[in-house]
Backbone bond lengths (Angstrom), bond angles and torsions (degrees), N, CA, C in turn:
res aa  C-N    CA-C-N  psi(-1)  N-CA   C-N-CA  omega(-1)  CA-C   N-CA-C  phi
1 X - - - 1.450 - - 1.520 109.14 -
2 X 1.245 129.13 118.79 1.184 146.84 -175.87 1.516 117.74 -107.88
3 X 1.416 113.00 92.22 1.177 137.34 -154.41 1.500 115.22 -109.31
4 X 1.620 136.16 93.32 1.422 114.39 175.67 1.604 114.48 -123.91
5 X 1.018 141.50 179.65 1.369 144.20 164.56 1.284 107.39 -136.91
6 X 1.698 108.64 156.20 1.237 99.91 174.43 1.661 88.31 -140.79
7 X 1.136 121.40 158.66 1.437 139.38 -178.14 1.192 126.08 -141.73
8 X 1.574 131.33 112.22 1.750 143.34 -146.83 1.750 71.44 -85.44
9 X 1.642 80.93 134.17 1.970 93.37 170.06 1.372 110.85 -94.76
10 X 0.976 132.37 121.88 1.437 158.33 171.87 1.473 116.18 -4.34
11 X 0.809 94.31 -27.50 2.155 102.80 -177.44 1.525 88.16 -97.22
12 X 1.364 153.10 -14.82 1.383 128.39 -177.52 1.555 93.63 -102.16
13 X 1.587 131.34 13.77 1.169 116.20 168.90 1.896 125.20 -78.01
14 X 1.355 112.18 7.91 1.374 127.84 -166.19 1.836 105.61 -121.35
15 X 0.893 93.49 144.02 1.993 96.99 -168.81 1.571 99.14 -93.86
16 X 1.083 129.07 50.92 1.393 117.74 174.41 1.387 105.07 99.36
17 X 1.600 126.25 -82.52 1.563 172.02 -150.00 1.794 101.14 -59.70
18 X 1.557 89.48 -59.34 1.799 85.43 168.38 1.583 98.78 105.47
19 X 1.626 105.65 -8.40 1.516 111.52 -175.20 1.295 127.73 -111.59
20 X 1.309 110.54 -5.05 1.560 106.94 -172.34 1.535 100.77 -121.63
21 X 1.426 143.23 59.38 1.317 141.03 155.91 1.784 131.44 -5.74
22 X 1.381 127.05 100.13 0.813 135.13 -153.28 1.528 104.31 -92.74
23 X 1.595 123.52 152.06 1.595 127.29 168.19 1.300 103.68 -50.22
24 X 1.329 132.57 142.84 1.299 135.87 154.80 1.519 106.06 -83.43
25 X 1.420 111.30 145.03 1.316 118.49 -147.97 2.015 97.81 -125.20
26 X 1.272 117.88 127.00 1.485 85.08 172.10 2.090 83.20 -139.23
27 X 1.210 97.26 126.13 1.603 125.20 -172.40 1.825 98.41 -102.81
28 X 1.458 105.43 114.64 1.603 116.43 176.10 1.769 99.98 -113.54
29 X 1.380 106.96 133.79 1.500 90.69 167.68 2.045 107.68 -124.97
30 X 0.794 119.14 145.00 1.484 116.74 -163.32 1.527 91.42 -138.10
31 X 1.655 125.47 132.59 1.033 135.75 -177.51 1.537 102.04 102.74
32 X 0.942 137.12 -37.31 1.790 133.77 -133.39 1.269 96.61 -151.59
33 X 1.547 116.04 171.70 0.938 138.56 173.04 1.869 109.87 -88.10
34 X 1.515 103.78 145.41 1.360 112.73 -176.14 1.801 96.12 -59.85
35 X 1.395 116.10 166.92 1.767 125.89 -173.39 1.244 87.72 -140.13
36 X 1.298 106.77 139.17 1.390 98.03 159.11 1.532 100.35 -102.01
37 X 0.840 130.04 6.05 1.591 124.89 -176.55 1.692 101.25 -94.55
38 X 1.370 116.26 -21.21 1.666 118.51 173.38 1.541 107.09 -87.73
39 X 1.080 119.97 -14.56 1.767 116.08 172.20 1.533 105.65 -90.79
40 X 1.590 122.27 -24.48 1.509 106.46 -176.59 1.566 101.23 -76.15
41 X 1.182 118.97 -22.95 1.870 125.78 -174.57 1.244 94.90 -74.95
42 X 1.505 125.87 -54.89 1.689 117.22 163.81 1.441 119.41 -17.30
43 X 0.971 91.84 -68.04 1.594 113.80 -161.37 1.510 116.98 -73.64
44 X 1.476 102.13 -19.92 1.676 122.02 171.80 1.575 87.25 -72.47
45 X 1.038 103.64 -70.89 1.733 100.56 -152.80 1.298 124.38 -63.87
46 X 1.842 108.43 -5.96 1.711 116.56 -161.06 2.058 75.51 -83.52
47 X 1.767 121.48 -49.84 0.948 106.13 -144.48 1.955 100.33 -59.24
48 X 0.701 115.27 -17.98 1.752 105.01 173.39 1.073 124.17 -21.04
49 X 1.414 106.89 -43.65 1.688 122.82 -151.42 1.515 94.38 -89.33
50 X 1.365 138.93 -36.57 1.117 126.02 163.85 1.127 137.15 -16.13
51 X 1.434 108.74 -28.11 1.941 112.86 178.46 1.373 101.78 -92.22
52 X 1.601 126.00 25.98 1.290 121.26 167.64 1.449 120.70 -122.33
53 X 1.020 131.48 148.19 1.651 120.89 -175.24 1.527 107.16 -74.93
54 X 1.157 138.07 100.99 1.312 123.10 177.36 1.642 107.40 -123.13
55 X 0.966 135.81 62.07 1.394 139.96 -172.18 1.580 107.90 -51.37
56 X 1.677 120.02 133.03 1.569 100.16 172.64 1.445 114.41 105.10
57 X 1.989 111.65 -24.12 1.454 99.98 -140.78 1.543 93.29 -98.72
58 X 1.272 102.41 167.93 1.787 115.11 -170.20 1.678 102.25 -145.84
59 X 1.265 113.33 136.08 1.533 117.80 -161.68 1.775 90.53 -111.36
60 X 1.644 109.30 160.88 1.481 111.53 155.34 1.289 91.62 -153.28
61 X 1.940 94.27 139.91 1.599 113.31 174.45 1.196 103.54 -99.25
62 X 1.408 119.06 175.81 1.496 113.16 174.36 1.815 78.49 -173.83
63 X 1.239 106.54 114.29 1.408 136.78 156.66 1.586 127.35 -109.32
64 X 1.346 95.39 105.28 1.877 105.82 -172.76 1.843 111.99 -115.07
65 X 0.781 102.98 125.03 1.915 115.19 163.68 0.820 118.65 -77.63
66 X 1.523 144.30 78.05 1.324 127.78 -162.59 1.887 90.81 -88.80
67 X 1.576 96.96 -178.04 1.735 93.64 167.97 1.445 107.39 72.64
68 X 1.313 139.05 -5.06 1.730 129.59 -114.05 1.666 82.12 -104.54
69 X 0.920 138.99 33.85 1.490 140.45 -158.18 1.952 94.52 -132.36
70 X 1.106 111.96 -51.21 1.396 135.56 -179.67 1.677 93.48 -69.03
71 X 1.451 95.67 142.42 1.426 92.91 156.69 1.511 153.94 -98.59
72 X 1.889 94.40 13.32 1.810 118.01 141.45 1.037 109.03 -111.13
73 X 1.658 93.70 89.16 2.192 106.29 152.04 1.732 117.70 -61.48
74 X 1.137 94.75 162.67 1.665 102.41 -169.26 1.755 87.69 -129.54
75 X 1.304 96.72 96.98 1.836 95.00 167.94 1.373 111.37 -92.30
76 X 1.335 103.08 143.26 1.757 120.23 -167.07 1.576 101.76 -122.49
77 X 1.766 110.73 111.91 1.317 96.94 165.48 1.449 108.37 -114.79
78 X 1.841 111.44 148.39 1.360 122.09 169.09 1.098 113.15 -99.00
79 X 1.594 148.39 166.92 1.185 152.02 145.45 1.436 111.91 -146.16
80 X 1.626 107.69 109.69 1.410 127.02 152.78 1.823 111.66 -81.52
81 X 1.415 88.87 114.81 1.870 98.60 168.93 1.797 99.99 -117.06
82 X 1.492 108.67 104.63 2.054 95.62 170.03 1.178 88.76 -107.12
83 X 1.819 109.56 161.01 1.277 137.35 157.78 1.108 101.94 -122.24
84 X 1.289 127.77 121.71 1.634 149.74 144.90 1.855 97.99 3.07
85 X 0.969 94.50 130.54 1.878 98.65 178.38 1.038 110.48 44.02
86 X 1.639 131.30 55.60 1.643 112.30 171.40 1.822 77.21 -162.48
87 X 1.109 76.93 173.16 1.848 98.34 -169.29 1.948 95.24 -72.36
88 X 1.312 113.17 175.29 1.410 111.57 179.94 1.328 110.53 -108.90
89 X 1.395 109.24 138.58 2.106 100.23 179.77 1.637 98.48 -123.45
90 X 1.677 76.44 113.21 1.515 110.33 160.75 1.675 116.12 -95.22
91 X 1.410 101.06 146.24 1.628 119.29 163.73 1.173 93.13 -139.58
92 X 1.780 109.15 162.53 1.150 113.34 141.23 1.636 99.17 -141.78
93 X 1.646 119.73 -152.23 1.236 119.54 -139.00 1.431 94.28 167.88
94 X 1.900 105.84 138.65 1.240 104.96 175.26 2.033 101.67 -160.86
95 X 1.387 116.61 123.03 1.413 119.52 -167.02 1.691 87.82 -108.31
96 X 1.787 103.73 147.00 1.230 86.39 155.30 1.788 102.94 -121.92
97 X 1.409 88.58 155.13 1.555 97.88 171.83 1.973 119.24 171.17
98 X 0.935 137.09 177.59 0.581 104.23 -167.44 1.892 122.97 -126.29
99 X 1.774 83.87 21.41 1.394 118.51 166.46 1.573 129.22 -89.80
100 X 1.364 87.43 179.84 1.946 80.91 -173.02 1.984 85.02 -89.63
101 X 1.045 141.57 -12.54 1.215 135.01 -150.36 1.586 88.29 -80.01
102 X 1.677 130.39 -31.55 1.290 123.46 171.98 1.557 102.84 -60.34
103 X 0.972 136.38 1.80 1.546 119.00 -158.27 1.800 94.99 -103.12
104 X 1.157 109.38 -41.82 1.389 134.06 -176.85 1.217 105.34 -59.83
105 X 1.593 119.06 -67.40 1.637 110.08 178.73 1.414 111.38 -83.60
106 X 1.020 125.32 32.00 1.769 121.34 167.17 1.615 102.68 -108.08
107 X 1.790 96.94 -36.30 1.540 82.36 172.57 1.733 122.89 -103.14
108 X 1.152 116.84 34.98 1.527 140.05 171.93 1.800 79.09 -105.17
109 X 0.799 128.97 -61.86 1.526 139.25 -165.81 1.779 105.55 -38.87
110 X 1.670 101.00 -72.46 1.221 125.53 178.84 1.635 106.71 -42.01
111 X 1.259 124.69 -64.00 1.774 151.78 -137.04 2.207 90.33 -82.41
112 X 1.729 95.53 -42.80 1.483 91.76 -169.96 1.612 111.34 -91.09
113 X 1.391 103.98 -0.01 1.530 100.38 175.86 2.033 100.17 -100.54
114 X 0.813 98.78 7.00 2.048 108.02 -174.46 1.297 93.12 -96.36
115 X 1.931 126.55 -50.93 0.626 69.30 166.41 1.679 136.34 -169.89
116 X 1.546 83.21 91.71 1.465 121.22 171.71 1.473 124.05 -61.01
117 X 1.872 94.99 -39.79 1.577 129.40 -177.77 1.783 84.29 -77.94
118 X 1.279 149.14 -32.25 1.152 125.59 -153.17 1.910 92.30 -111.75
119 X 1.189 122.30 -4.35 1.191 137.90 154.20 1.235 132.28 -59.10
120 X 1.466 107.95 -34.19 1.241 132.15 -160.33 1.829 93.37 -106.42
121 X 1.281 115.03 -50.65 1.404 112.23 173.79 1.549 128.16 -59.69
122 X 1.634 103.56 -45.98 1.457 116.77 151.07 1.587 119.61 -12.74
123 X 1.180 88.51 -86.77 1.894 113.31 175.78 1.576 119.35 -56.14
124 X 1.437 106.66 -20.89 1.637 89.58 168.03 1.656 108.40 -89.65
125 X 1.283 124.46 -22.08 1.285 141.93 -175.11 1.567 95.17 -51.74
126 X 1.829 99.38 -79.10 1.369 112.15 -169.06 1.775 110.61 -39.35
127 X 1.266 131.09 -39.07 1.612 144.82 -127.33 1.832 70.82 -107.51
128 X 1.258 123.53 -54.12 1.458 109.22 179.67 1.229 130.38 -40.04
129 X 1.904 100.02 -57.44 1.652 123.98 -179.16 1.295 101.18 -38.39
130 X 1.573 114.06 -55.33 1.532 123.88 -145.83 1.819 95.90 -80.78
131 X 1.430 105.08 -47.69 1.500 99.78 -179.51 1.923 116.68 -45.97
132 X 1.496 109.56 -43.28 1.574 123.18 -156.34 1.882 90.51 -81.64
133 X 1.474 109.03 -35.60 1.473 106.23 163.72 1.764 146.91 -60.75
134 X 1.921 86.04 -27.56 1.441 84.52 151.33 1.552 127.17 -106.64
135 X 1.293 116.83 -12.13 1.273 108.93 171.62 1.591 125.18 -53.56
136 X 1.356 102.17 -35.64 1.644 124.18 -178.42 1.928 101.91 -77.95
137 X 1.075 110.59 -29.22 1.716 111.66 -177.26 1.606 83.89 -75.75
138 X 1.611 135.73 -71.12 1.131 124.32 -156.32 1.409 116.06 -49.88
């Protein structure tokens, strides 16, 4: 079992500026060898979430090969994203094939179902603001 993690160190969570605070990201891969070409897609897809307020929040990947012996692997991606006082949004995701190109659209897979749920939270948020804003104008 071939087990690695990798974890963005804390000072590359800031863009230069010092102002825009980034998800901390922690990427496990089990079955396979670490990619660095699957942590830059990580890291593509965490920045999405940026157009959301999530103060607090901390992500975990977990990329597994099961099968990986065979030559159709079944890659499985998970993603835990919590924010401090809010429920936790999980996906996961699973391509089969026996390329890395399954690895890629499972985690395009994973990243756009996270976040749909953070789409969906968005919009009840906003629909609140606006409701508690006119009640207080009337």
């Amino acid at each position: 079992m071939n087990t690695s993690t990798h974890i963005k160190p804390a000072s590359s969570y800031f863009d230069g500026h010092g102002s825009t605070a980034y998800i901390p990201v922690e990427v496990q891969f089990r079955h396979m060898r670490e990619s660095k070409r699957v942590l830059w897609l990580v890291e593509q897809m965490m920045e999405r979430f940026e157009k959301y307020p999530l103060p607090g929040a901390k992500a975990h990947v977990v990329i597994d090969e099961t099968h990986h012996r065979q030559k159709s692997g079944v890659f499985q991606v998970k993603v835990k994203l919590s924010v401090p006082g809010e429920r936790l949004y999980v996906a996961s995701s699973a391509e089969k094939t026996g390329m890395h190109d399954g690895v890629f659209s499972a985690i395009a897979a994973v990243f756009d179902s996270v976040e749909k749920q953070l789409v969906k939270r968005h919009g009840r948020r906003s629909r609140r603001r606006v409701g508690k804003a006119y009640e207080n104008a009337a």
